[in-house]
N, C-alpha and C positions, 0 to 999 in steps of 0.2 A: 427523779432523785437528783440533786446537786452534786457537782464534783466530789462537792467537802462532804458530803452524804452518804457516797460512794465510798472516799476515804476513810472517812469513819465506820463504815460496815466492813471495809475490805482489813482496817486494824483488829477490829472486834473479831473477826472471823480468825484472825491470826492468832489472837492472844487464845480465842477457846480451842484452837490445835492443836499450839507448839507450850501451852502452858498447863493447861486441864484435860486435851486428850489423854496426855502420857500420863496422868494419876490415875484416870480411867482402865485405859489397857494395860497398864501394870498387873490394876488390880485385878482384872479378868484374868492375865496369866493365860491367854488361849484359849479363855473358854466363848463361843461362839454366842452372839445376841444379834438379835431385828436391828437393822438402824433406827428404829424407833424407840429400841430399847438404850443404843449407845449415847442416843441424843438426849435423852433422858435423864440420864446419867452424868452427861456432860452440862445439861442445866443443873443439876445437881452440883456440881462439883466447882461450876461458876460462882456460887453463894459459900459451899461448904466442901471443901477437896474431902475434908474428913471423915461426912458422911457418905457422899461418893465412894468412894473408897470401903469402907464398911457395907454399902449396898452393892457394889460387886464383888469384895469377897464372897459374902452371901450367894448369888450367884453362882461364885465358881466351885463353892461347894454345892450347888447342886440344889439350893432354895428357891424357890417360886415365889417371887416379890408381888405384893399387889398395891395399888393404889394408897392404901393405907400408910404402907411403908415407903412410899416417897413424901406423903404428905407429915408423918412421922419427921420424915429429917429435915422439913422446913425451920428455918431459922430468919430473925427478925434482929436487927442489929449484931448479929453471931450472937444469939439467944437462941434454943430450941422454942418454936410457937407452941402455946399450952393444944 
């Protein structure tokens, strides 16, 4: 990878932290997820904070998300995909 490669990963990485973490763990409120679950979430929230957001409340009341319901909050220009 190229310096500028590097710097461009090592931005990105920052923005999905200090910008779309904390709408993430907001909306979890403490309730505990897989990293596989957070990063999921955090792609989510990269495209859509809103539906992020709405998929870990879900969550933190206590609902069991499946596939369906991340492909549900896909969005195409901020459009929900049919």
């Amino acid at each position: 990878m190229t310096s500028r490669g590097a710097a461009s990963s090592e931005k990105l990485a920052a923005q999905a932290t200090n910008t779309y973490g904390p709408v993430v763990t907001a909306a979890l409120a403490g309730t505990p997820v897989s990293q596989n679950q957070y990063d999921a979430l955090l792609s989510v929230a990269w495209n859509s904070p809103a539906a992020a957001k709405k998929l870990a409340e879900r969550l933190h009341a206590g609902e069991t998300l499946t596939a369906a319901d991340f492909k549900a909050s896909g969005t195409v220009e901020g459009k929900p995909t049919p």
